[in-house]
CHARMM internal coordinates of N, CA and C (Angstrom, degrees):
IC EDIT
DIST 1 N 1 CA 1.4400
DIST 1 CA 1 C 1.5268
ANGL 1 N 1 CA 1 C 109.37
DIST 1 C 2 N 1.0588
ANGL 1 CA 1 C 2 N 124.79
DIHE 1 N 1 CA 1 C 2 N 142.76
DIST 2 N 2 CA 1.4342
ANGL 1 C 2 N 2 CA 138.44
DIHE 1 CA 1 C 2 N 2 CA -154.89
DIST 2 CA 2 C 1.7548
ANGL 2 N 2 CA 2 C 88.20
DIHE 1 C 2 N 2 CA 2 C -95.17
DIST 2 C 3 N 0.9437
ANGL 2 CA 2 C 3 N 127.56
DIHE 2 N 2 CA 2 C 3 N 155.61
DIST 3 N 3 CA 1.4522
ANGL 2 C 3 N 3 CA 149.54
DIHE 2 CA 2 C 3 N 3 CA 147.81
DIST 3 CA 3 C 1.5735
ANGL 3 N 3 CA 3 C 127.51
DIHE 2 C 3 N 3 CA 3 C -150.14
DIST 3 C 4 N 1.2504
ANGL 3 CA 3 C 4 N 108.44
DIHE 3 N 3 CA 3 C 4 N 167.60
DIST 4 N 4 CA 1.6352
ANGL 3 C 4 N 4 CA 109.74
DIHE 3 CA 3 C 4 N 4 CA -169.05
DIST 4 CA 4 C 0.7421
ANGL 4 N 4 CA 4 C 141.23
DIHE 3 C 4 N 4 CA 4 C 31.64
DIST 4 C 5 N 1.8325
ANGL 4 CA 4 C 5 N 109.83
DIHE 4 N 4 CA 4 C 5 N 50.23
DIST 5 N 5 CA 1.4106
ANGL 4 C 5 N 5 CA 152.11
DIHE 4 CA 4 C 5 N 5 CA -179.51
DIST 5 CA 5 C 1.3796
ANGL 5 N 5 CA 5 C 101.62
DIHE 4 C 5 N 5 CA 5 C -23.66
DIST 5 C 6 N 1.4095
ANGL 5 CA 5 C 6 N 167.20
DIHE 5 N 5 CA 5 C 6 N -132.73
DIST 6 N 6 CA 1.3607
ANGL 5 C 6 N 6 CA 160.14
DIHE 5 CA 5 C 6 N 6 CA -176.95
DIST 6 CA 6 C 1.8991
ANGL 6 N 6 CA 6 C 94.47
DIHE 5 C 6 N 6 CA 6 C 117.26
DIST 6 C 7 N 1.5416
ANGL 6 CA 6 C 7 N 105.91
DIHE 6 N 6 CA 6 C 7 N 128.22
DIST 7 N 7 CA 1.7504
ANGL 6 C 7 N 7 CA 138.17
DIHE 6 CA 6 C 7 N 7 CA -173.96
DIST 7 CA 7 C 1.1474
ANGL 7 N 7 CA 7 C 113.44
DIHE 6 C 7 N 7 CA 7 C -141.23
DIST 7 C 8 N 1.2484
ANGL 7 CA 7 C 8 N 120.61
DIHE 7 N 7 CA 7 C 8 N 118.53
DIST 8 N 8 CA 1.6329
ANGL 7 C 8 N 8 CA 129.39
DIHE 7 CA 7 C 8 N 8 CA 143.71
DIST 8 CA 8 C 1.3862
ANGL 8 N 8 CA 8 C 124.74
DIHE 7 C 8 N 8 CA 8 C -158.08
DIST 8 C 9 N 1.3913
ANGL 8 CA 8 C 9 N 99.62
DIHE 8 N 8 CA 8 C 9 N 138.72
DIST 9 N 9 CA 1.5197
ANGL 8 C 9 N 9 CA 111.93
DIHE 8 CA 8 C 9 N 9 CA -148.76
DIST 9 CA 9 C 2.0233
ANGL 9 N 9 CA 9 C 94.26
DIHE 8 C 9 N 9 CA 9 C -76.40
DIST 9 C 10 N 1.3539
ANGL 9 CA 9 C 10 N 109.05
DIHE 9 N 9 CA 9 C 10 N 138.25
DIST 10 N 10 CA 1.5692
ANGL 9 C 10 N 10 CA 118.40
DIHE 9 CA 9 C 10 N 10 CA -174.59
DIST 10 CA 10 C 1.5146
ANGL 10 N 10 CA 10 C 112.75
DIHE 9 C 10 N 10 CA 10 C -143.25
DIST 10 C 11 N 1.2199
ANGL 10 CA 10 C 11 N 111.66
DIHE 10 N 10 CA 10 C 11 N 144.64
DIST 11 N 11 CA 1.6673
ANGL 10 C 11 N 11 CA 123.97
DIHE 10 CA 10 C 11 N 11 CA 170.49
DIST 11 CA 11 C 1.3821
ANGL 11 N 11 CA 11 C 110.01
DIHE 10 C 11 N 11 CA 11 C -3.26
DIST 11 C 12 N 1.3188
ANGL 11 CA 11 C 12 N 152.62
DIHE 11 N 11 CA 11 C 12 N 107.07
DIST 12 N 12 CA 1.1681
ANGL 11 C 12 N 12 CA 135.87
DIHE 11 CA 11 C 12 N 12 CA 136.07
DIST 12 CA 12 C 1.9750
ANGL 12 N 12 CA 12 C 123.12
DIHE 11 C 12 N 12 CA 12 C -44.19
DIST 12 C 13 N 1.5959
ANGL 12 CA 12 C 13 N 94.50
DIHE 12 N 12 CA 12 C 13 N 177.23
DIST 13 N 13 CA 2.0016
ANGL 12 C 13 N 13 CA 104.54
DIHE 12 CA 12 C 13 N 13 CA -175.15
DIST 13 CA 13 C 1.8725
ANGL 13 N 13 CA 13 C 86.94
DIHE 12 C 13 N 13 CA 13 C -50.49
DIST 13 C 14 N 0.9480
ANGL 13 CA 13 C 14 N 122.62
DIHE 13 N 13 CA 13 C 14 N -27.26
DIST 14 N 14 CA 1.5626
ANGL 13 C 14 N 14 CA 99.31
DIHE 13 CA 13 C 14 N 14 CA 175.70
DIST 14 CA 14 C 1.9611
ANGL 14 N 14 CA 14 C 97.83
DIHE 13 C 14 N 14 CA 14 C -168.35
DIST 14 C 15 N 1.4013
ANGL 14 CA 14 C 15 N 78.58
DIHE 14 N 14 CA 14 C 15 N -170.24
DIST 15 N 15 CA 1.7731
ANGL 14 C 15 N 15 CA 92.52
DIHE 14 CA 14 C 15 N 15 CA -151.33
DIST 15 CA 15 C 1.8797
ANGL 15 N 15 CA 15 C 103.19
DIHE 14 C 15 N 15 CA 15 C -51.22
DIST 15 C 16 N 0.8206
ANGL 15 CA 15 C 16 N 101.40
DIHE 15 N 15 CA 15 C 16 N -52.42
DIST 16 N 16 CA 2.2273
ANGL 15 C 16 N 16 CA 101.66
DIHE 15 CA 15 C 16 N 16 CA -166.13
DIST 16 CA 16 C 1.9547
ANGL 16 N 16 CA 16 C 98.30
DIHE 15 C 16 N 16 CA 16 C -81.42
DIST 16 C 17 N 1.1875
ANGL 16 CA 16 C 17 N 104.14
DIHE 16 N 16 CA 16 C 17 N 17.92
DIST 17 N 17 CA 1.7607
ANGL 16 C 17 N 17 CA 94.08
DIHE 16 CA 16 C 17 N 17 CA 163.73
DIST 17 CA 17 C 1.5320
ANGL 17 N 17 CA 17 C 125.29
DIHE 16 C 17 N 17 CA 17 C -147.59
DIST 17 C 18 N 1.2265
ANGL 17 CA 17 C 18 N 112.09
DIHE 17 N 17 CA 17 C 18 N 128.14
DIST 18 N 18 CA 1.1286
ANGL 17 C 18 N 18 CA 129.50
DIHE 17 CA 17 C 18 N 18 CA -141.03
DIST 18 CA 18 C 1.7010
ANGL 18 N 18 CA 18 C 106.82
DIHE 17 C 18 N 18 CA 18 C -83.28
DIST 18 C 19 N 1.2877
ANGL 18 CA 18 C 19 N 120.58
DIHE 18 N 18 CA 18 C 19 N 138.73
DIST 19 N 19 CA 1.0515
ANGL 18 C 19 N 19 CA 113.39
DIHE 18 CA 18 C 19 N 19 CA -171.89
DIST 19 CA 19 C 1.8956
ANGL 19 N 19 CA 19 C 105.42
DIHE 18 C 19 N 19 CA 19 C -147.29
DIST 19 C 20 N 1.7115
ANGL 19 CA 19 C 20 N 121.75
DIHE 19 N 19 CA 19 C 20 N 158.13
DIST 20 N 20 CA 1.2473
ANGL 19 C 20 N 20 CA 140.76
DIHE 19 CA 19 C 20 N 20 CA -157.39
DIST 20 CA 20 C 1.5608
ANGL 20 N 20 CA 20 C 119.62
DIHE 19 C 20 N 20 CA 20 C -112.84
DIST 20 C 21 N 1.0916
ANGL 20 CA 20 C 21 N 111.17
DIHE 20 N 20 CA 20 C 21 N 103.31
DIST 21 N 21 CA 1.6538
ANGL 20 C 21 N 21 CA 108.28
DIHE 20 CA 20 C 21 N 21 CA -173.05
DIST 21 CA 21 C 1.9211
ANGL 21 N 21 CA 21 C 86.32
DIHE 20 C 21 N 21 CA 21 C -77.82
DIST 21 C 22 N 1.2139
ANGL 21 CA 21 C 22 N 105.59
DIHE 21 N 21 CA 21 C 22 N 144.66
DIST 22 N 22 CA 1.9547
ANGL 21 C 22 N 22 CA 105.18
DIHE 21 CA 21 C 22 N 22 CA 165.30
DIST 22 CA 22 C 1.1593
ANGL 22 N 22 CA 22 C 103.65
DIHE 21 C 22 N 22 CA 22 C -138.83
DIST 22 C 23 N 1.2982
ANGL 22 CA 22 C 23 N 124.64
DIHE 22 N 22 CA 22 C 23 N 159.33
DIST 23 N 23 CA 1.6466
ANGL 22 C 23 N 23 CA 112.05
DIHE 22 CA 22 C 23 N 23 CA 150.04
DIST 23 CA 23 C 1.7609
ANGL 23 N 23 CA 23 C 90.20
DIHE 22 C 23 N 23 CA 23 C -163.59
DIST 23 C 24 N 1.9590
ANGL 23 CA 23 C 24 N 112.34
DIHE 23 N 23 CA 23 C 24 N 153.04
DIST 24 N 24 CA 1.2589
ANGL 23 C 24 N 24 CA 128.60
DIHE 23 CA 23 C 24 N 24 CA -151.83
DIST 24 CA 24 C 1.3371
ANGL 24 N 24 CA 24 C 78.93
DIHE 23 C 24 N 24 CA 24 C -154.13
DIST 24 C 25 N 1.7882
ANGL 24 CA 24 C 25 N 94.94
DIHE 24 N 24 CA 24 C 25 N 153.33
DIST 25 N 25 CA 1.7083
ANGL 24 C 25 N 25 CA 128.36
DIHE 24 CA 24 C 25 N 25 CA 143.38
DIST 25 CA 25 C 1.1895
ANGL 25 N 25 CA 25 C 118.80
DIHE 24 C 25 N 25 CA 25 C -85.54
DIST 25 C 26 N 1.4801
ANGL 25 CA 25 C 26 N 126.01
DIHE 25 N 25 CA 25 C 26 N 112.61
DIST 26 N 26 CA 1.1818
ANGL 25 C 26 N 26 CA 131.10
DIHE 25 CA 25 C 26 N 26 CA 148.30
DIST 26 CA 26 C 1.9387
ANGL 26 N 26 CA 26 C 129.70
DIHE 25 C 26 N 26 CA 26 C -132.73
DIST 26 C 27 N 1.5578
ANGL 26 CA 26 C 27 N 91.75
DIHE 26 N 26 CA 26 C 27 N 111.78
DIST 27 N 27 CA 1.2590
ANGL 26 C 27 N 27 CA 97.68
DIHE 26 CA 26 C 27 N 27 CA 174.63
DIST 27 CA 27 C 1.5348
ANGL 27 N 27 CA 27 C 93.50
DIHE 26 C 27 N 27 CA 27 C 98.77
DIST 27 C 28 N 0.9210
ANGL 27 CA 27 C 28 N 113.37
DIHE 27 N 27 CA 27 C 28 N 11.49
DIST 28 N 28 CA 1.9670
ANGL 27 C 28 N 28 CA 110.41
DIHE 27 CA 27 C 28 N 28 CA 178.92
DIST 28 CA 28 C 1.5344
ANGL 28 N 28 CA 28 C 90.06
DIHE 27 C 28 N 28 CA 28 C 95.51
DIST 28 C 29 N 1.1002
ANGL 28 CA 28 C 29 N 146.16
DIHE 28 N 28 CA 28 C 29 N 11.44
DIST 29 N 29 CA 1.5414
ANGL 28 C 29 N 29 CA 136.70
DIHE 28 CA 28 C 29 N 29 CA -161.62
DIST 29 CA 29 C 1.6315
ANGL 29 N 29 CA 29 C 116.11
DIHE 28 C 29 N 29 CA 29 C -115.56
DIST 29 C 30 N 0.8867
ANGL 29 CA 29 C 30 N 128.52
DIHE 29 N 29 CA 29 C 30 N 93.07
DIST 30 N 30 CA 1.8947
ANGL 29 C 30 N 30 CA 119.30
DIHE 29 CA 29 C 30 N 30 CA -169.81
DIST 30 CA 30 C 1.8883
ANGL 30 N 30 CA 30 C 95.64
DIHE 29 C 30 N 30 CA 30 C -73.77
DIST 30 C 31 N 1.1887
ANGL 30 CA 30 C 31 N 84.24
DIHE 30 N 30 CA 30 C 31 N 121.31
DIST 31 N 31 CA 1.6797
ANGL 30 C 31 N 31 CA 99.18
DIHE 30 CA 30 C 31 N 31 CA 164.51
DIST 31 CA 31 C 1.5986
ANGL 31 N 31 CA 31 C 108.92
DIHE 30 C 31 N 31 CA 31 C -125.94
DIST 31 C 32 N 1.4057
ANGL 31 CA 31 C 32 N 119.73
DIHE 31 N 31 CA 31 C 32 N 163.41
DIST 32 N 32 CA 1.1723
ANGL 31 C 32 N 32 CA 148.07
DIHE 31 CA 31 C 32 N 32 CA -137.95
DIST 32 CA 32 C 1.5503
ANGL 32 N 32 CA 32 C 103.91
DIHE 31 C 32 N 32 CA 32 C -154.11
DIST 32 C 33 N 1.3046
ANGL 32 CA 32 C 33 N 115.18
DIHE 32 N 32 CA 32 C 33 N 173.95
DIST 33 N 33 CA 1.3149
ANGL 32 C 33 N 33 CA 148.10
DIHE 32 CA 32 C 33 N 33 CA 175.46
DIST 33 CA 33 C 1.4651
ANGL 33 N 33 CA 33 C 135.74
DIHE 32 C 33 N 33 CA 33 C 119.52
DIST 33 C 34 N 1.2937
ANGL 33 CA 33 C 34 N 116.87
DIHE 33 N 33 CA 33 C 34 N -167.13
DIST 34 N 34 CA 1.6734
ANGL 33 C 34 N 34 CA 115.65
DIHE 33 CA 33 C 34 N 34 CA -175.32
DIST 34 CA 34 C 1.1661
ANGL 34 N 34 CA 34 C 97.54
DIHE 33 C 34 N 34 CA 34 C -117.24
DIST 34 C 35 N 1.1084
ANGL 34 CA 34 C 35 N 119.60
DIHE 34 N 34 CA 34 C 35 N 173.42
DIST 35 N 35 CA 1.8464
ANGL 34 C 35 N 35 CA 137.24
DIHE 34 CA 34 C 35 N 35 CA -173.31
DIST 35 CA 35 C 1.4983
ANGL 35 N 35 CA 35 C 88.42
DIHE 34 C 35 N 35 CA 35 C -161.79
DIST 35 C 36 N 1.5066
ANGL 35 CA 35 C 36 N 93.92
DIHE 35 N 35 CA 35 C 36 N 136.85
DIST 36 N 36 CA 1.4613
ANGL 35 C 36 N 36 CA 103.97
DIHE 35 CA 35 C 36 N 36 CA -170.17
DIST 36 CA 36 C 1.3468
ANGL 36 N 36 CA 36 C 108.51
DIHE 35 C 36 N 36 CA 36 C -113.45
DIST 36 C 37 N 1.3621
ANGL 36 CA 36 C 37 N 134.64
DIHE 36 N 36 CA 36 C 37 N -166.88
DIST 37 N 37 CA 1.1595
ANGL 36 C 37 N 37 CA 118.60
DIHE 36 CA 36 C 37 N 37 CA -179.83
DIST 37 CA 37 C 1.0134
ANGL 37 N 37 CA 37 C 122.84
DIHE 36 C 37 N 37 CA 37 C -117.01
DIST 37 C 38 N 1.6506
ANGL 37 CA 37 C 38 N 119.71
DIHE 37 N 37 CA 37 C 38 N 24.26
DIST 38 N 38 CA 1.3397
ANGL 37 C 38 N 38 CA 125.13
DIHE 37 CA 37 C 38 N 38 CA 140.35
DIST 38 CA 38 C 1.3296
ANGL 38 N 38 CA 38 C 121.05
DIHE 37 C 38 N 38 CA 38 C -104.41
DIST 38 C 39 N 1.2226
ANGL 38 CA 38 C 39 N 118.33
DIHE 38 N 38 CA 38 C 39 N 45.39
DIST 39 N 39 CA 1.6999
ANGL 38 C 39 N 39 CA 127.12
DIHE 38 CA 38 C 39 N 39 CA -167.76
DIST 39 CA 39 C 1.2934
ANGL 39 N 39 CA 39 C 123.56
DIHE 38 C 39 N 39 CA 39 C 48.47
DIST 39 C 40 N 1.6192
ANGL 39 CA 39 C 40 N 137.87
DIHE 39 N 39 CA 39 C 40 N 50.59
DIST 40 N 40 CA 0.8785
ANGL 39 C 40 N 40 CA 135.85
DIHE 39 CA 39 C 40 N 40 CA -172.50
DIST 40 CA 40 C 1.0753
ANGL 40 N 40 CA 40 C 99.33
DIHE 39 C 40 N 40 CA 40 C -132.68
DIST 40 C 41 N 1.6136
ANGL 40 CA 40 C 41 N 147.51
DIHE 40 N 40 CA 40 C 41 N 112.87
DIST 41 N 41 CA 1.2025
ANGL 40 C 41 N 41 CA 170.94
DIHE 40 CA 40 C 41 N 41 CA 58.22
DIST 41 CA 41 C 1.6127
ANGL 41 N 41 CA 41 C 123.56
DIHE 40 C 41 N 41 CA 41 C 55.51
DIST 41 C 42 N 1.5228
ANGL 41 CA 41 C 42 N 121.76
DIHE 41 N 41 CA 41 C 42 N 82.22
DIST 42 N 42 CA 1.3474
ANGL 41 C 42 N 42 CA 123.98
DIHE 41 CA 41 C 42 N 42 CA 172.93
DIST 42 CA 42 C 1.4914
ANGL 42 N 42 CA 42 C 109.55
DIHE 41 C 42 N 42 CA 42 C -85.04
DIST 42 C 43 N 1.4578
ANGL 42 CA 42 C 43 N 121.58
DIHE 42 N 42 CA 42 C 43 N 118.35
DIST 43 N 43 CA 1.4869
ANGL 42 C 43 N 43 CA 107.88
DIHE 42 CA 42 C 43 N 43 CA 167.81
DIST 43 CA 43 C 1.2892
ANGL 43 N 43 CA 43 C 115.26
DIHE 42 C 43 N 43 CA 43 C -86.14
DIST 43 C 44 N 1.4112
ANGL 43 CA 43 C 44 N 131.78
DIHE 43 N 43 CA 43 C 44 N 153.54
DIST 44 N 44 CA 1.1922
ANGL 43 C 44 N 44 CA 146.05
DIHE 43 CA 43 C 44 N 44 CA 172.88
DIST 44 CA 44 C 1.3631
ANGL 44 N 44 CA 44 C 108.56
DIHE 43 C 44 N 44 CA 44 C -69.32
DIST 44 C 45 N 1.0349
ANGL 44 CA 44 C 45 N 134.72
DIHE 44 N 44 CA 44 C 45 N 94.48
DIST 45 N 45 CA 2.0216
ANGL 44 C 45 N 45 CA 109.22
DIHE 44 CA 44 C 45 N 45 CA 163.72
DIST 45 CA 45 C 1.4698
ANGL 45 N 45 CA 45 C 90.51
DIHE 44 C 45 N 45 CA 45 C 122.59
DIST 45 C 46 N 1.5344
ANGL 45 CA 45 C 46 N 114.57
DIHE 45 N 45 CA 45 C 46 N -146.06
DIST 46 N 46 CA 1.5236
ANGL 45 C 46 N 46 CA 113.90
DIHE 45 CA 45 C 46 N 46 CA 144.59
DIST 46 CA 46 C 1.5326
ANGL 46 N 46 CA 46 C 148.19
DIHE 45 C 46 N 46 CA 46 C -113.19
DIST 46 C 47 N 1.4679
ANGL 46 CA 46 C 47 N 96.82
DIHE 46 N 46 CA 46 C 47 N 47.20
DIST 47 N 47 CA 1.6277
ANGL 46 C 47 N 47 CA 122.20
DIHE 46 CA 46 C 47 N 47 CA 179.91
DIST 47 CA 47 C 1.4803
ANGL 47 N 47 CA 47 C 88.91
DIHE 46 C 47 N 47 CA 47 C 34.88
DIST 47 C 48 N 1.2216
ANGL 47 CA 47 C 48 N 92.73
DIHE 47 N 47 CA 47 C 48 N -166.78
DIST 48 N 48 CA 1.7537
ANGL 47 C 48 N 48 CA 131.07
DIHE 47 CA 47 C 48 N 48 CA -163.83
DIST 48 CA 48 C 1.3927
ANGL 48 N 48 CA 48 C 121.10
DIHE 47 C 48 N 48 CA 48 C -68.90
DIST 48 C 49 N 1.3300
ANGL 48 CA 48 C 49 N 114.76
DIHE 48 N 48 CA 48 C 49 N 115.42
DIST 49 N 49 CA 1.7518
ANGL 48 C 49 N 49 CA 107.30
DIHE 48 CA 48 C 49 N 49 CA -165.05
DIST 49 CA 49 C 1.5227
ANGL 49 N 49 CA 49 C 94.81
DIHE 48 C 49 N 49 CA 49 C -125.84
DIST 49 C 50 N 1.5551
ANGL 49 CA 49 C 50 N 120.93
DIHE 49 N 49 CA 49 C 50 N 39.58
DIST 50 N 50 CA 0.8558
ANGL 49 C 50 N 50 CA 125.07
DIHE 49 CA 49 C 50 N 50 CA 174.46
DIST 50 CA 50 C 1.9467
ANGL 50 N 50 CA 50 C 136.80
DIHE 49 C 50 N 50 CA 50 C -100.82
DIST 50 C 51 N 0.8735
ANGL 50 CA 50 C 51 N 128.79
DIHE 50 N 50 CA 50 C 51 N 136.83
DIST 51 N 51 CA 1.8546
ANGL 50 C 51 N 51 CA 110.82
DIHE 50 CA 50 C 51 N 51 CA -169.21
DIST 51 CA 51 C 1.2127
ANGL 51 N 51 CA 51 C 124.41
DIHE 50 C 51 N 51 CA 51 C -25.52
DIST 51 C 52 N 0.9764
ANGL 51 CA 51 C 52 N 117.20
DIHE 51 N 51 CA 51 C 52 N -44.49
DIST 52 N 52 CA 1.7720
ANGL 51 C 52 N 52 CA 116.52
DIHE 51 CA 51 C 52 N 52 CA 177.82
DIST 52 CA 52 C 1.7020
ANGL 52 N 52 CA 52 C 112.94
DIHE 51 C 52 N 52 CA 52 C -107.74
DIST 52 C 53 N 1.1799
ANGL 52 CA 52 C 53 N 92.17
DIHE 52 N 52 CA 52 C 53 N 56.93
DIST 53 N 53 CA 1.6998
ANGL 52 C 53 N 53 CA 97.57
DIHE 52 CA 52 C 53 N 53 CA 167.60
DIST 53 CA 53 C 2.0273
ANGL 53 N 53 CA 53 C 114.73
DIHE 52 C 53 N 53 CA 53 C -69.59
DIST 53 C 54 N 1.0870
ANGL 53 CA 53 C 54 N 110.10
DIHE 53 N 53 CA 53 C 54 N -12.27
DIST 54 N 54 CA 1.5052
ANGL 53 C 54 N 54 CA 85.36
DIHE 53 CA 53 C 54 N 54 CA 174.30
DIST 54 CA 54 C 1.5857
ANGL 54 N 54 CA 54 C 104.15
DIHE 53 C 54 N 54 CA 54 C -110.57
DIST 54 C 55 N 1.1566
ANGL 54 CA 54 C 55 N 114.68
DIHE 54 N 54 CA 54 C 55 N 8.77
DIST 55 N 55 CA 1.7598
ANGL 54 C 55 N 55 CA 123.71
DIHE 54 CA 54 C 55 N 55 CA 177.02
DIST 55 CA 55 C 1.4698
ANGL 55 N 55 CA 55 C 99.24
DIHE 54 C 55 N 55 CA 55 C -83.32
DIST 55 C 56 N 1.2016
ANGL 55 CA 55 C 56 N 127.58
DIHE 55 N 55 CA 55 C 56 N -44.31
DIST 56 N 56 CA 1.2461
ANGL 55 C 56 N 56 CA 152.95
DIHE 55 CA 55 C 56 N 56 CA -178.91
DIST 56 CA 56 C 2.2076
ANGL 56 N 56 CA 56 C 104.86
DIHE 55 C 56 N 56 CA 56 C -56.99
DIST 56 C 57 N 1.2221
ANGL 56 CA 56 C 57 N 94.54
DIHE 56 N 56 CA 56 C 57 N -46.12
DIST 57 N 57 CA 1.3529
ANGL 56 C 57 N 57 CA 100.34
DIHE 56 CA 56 C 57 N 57 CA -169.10
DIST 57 CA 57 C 1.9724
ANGL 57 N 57 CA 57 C 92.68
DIHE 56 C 57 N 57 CA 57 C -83.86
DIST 57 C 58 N 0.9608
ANGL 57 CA 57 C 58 N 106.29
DIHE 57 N 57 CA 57 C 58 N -45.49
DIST 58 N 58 CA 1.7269
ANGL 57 C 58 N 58 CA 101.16
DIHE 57 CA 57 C 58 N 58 CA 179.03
DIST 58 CA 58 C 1.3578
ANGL 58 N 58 CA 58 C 97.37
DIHE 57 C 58 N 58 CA 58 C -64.34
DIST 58 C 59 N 1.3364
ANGL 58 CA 58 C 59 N 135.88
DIHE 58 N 58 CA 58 C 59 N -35.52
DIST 59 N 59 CA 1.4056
ANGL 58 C 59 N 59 CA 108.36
DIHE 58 CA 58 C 59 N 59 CA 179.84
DIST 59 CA 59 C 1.4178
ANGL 59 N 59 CA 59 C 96.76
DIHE 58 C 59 N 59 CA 59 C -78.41
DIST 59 C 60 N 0.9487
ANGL 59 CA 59 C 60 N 158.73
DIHE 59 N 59 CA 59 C 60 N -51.05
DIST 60 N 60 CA 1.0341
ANGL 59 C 60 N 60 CA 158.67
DIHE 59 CA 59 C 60 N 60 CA -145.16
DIST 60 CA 60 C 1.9043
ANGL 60 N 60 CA 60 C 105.95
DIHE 59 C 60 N 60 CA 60 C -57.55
DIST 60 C 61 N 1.5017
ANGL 60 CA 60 C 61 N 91.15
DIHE 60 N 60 CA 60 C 61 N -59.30
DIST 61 N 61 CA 1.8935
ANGL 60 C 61 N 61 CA 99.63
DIHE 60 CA 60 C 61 N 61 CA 151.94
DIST 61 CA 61 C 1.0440
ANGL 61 N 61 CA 61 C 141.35
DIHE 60 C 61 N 61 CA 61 C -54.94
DIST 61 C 62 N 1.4056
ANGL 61 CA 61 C 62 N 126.30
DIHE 61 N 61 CA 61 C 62 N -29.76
DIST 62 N 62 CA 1.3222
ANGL 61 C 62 N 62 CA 137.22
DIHE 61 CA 61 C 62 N 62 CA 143.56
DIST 62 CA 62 C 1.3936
ANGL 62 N 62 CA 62 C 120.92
DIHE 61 C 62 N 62 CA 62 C -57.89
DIST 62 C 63 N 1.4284
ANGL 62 CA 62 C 63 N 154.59
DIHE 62 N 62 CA 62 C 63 N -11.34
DIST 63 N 63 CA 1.2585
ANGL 62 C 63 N 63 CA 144.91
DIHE 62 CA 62 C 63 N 63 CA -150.14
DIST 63 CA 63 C 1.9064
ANGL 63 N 63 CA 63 C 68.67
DIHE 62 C 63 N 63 CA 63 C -125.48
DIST 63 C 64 N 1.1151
ANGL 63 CA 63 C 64 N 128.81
DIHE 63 N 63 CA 63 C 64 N -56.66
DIST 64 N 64 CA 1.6485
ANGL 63 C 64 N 64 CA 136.07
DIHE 63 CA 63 C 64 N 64 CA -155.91
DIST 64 CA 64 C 1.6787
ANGL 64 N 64 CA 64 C 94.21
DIHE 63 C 64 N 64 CA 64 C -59.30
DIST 64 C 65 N 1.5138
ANGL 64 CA 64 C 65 N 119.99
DIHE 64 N 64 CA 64 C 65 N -37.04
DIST 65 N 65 CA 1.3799
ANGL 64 C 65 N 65 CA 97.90
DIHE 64 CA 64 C 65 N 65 CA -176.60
DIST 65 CA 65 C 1.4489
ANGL 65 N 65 CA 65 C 117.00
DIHE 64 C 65 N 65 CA 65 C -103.67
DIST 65 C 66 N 1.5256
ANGL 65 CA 65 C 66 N 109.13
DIHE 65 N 65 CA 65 C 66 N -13.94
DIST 66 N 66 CA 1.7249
ANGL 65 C 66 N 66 CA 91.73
DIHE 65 CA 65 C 66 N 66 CA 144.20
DIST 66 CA 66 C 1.2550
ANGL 66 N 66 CA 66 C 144.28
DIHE 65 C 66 N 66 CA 66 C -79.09
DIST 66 C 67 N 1.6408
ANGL 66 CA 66 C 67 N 112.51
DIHE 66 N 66 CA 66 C 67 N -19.07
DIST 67 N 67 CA 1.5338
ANGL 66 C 67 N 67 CA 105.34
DIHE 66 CA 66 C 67 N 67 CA 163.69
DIST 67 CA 67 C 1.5634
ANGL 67 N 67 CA 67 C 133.28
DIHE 66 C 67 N 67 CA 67 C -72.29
DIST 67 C 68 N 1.7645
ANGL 67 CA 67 C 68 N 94.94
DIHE 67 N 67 CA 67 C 68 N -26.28
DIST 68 N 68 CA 1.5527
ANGL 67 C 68 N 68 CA 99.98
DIHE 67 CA 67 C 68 N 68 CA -170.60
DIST 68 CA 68 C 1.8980
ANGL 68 N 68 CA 68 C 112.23
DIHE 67 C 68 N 68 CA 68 C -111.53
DIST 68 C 69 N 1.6538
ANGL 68 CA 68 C 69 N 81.29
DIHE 68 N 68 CA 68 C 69 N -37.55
DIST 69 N 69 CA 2.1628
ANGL 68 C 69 N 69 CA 75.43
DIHE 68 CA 68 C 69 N 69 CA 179.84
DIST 69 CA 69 C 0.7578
ANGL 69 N 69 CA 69 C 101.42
DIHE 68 C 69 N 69 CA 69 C -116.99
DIST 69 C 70 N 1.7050
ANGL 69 CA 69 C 70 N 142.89
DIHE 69 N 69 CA 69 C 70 N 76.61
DIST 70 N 70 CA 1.5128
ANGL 69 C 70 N 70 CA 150.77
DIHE 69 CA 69 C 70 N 70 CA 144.85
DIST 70 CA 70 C 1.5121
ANGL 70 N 70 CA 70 C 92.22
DIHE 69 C 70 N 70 CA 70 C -71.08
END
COOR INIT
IC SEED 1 N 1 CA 1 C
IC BUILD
């Protein structure tokens, strides 16, 4: 379960696209990365090596389009 959701909007791959600094607790674990603004997901470090790594990435898409494209 994700907690201490954390947003701020940062530089996209280049100047006219917009891109998402994040970083969360899960599992005692602080993870990080960018979300771009075509839904593509840079992890910081070496993201999530945990069982439900693509449950993880849909939430990860879900929290991105209620905080930013409501």
């Amino acid at each position: 379960m994700i907690t201490h959701f954390q947003l701020r909007e940062t530089k996209g791959k280049d100047y006219f696209r917009k891109a998402w600094h994040f970083q969360f607790l899960i599992e005692g674990q602080w993870l990080s990365g960018i979300y771009h603004q075509d839904g593509t997901i840079d992890w910081n470090g070496e993201g999530y090596s945990g069982a439900h790594e693509q449950e993880l990435t849909r939430e990860i898409h879900r929290l991105m389009s209620y905080h930013v494209f409501r």
